[in-house]
ZADO-1210 file (C-alpha; in nm, 4 decimals, padded with zeros to 6 digits):
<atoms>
<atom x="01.1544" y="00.1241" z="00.6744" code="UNK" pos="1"/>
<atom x="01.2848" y="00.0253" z="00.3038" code="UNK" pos="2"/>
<atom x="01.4244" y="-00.3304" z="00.3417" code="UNK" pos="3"/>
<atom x="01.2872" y="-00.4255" z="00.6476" code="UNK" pos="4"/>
<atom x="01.0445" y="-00.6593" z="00.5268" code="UNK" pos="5"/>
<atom x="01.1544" y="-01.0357" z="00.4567" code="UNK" pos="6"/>
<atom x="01.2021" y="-01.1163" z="00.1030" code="UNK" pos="7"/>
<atom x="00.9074" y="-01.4708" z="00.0737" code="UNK" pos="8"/>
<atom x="00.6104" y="-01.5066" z="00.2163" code="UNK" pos="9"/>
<atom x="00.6909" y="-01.9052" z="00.2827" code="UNK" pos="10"/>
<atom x="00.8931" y="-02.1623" z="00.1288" code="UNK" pos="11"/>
<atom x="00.7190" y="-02.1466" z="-00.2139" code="UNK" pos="12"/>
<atom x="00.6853" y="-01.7679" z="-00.2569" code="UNK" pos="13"/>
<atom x="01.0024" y="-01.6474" z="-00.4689" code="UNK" pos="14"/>
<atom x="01.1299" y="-01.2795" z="-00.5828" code="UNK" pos="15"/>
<atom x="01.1163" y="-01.1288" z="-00.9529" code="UNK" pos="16"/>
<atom x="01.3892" y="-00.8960" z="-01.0494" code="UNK" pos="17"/>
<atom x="01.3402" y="-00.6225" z="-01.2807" code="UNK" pos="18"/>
<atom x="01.6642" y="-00.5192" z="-01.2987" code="UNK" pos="19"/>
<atom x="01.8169" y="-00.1559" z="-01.3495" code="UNK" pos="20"/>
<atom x="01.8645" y="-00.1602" z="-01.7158" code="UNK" pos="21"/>
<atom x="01.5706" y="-00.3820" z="-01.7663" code="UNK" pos="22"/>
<atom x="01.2214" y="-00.2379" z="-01.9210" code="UNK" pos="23"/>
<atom x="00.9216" y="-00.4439" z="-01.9234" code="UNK" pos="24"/>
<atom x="00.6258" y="-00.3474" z="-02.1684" code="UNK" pos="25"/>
<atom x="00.3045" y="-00.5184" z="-02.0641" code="UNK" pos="26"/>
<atom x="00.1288" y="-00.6207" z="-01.7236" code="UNK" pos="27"/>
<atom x="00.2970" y="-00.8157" z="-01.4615" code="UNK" pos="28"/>
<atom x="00.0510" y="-01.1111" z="-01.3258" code="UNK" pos="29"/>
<atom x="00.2513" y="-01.2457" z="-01.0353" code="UNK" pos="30"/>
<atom x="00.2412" y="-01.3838" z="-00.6774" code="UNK" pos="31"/>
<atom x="00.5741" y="-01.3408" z="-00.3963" code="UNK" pos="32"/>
<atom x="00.7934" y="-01.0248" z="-00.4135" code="UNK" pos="33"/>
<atom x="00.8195" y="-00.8589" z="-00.6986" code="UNK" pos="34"/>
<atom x="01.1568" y="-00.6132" z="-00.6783" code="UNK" pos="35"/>
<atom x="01.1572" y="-00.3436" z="-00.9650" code="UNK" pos="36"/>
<atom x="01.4856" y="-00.1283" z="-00.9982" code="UNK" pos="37"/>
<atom x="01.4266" y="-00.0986" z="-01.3918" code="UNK" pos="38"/>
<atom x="01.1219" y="00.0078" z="-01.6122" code="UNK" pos="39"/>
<atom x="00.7722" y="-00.1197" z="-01.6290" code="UNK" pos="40"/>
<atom x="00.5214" y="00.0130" z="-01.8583" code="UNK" pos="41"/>
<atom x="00.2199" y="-00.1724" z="-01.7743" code="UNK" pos="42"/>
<atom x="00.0494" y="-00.2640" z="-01.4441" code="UNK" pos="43"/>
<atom x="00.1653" y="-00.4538" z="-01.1759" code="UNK" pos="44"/>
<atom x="-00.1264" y="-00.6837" z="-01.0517" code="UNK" pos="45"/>
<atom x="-00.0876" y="-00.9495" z="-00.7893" code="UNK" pos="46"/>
<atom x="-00.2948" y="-01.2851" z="-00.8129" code="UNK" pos="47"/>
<atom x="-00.5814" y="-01.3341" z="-00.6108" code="UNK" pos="48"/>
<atom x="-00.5956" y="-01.3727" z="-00.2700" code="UNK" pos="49"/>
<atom x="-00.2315" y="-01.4040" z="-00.2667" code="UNK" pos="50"/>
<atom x="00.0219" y="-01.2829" z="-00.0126" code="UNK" pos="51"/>
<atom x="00.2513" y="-01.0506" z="-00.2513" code="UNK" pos="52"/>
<atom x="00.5046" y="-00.7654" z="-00.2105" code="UNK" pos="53"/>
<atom x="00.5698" y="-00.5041" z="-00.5014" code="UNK" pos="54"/>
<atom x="00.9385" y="-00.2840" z="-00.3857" code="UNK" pos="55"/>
<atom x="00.9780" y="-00.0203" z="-00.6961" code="UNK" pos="56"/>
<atom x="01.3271" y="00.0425" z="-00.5466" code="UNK" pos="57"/>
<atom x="01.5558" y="00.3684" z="-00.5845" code="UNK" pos="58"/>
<atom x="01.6066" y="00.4466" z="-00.9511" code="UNK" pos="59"/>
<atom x="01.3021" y="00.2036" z="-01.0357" code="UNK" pos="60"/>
<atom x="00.9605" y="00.3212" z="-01.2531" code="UNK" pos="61"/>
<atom x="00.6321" y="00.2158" z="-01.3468" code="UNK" pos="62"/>
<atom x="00.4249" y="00.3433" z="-01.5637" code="UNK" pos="63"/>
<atom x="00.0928" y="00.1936" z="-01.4825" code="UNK" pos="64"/>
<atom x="-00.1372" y="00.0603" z="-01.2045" code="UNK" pos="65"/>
<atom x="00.0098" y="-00.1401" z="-00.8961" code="UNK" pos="66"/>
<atom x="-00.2598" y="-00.3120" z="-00.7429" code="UNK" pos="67"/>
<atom x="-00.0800" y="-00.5674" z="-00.4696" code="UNK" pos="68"/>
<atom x="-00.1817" y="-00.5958" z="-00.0949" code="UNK" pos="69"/>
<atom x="00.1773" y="-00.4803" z="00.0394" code="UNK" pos="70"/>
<atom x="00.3679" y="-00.2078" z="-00.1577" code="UNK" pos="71"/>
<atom x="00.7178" y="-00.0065" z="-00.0907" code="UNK" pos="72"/>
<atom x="00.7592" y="00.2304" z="-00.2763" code="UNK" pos="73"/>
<atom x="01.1612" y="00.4208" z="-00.2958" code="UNK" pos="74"/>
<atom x="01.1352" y="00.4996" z="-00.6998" code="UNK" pos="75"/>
<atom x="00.8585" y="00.6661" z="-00.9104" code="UNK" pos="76"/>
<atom x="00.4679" y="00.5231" z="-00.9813" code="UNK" pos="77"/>
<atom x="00.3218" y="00.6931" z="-01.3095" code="UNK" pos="78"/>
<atom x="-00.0368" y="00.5795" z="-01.2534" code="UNK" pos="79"/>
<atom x="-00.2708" y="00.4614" z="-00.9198" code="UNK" pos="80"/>
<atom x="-00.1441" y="00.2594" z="-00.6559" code="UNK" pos="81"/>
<atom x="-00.4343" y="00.0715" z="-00.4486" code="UNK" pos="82"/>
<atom x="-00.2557" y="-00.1451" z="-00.2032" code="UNK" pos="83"/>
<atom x="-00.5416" y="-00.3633" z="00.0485" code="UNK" pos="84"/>
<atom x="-00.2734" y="-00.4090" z="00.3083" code="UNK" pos="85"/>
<atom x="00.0426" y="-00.2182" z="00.3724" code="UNK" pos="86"/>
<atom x="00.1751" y="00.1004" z="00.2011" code="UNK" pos="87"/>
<atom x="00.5151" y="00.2019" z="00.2483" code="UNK" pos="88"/>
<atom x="00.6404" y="00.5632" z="00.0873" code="UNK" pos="89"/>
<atom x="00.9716" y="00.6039" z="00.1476" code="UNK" pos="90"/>
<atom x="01.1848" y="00.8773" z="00.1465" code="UNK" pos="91"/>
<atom x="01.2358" y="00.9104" z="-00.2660" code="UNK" pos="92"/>
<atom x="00.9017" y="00.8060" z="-00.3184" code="UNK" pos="93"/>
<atom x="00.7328" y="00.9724" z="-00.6264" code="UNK" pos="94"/>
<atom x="00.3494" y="00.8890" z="-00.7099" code="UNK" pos="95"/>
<atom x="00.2155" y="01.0926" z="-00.9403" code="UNK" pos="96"/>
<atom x="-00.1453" y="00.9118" z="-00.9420" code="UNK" pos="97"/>
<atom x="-00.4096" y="00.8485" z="-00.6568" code="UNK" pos="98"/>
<atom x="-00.3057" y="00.6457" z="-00.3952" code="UNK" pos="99"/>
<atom x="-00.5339" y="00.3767" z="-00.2214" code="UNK" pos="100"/>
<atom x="-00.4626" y="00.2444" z="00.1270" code="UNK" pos="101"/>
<atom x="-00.5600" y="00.0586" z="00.4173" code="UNK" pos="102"/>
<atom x="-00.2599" y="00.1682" z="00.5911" code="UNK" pos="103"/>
<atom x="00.0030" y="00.3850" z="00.5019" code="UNK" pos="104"/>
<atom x="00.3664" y="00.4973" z="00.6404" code="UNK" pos="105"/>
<atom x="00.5083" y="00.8120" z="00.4508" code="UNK" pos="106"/>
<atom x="00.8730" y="00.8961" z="00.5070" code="UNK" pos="107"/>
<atom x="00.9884" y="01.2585" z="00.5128" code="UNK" pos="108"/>
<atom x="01.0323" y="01.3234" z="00.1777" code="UNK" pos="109"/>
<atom x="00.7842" y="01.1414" z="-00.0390" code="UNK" pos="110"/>
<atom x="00.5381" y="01.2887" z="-00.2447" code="UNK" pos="111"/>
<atom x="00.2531" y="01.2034" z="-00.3579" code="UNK" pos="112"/>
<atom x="00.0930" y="01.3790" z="-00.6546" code="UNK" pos="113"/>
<atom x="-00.3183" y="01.2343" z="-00.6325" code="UNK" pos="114"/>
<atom x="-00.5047" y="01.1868" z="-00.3985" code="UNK" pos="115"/>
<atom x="-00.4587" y="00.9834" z="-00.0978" code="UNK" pos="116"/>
<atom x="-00.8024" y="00.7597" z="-00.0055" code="UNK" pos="117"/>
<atom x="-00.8174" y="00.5188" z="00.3005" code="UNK" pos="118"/>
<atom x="-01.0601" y="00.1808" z="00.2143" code="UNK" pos="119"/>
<atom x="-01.1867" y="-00.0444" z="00.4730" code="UNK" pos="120"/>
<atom x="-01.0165" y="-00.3601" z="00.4511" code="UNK" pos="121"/>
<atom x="-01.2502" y="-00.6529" z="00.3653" code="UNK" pos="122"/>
<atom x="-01.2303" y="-00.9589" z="00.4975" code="UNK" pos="123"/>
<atom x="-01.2140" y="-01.3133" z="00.2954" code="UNK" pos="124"/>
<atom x="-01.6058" y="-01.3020" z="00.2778" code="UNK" pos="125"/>
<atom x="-01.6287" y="-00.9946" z="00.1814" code="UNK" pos="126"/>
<atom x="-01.8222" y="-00.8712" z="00.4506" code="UNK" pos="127"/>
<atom x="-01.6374" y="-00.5088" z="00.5392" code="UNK" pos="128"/>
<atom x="-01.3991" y="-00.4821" z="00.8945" code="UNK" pos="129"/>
<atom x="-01.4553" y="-00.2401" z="01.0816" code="UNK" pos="130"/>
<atom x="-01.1869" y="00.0250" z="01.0866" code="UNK" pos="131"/>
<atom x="-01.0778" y="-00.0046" z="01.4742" code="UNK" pos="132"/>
<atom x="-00.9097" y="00.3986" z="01.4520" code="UNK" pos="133"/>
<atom x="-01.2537" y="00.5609" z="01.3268" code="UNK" pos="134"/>
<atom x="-01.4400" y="00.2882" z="01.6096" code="UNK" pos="135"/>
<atom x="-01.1829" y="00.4208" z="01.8564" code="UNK" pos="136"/>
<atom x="-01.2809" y="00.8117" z="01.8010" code="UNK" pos="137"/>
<atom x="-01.6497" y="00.7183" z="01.7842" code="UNK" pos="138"/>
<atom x="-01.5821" y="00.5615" z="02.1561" code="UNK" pos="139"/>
<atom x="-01.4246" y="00.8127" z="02.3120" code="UNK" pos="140"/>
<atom x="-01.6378" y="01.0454" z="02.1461" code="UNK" pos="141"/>
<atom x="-01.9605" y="00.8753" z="02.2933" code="UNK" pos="142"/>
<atom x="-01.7581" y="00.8688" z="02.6353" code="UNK" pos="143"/>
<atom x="-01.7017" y="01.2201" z="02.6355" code="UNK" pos="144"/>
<atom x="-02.0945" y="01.3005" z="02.5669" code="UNK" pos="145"/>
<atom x="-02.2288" y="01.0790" z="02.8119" code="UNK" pos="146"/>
<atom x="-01.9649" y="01.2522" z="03.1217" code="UNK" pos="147"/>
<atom x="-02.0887" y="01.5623" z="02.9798" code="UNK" pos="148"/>
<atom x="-02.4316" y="01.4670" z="03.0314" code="UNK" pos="149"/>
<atom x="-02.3952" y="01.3267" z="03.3371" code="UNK" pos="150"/>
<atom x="-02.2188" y="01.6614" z="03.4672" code="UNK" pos="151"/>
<atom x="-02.4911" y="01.8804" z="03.3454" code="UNK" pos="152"/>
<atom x="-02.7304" y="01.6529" z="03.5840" code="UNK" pos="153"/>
<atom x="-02.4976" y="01.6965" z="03.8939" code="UNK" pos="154"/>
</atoms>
């Protein structure tokens, strides 16, 4: 789970350290991997349609919003976390805010003191995807109705 991910998304994607005795007081703006093992008061916020990765490691904090497409999360989050690709909770994970996913992996462990919301992904023109697990149920749903129908006529 926690580490598994590469570091870069590419050759010109590079990682931020906030290190352990580090504390940061104001928003983050920033594209890449963002590793935070110290303090941030202020919200993490990647750039636009950029590929970016937020880790609040082991002993790291933030106090504020994270709103980045992939998120891993081994530390504490004081505020909401809305992540539009991947969420990762591992096993000291600590949210005390609501949580905003389009898909999630919670390790045994975590907690998560908010709500927890699934949002349909969107796609670069904004146009909503279809979420294939609810389209999944709604098929085998509609298969199950029309065998049932079709043994009440027998």
């Amino acid at each position: 789970m926690l580490g598994n991910r590469k570091a870069g998304f590419g050759s010109s994607a590079g990682t931020t350290l906030v290190s352990r005795d580090t504390v940061i007081v104001g928003d983050i703006h920033f594209s890449g991997a963002l590793d935070v093992e110290g303090t941030v008061q202020g919200n993490i916020i990647a750039k636009p349609d950029a590929d970016a990765v937020v880790r609040v490691i082991d002993k790291g904090c933030v106090k504020g919003e994270i709103r980045v497409p992939e998120v891993i999360i081994n530390g504490r989050v004081e505020g909401n976390v809305y992540s539009s690709k991947h969420l990762e909770l591992a096993a000291k994970a600590c949210v005390k805010g609501d949580v905003f996913y389009t898909l999630v992996e919670m390790a045994v462990g975590s907690e998560v003191n908010g709500s927890l919301q699934h949002v349909v992904e969107q796609s670069s023109d904004g146009a909503k995807k279809t979420d294939q697990a609810i389209s999944i149920a709604e098929a085998k749903q509609d298969k199950k109705r029309s065998q049932s129908v079709s043994d009440r006529s027998a």
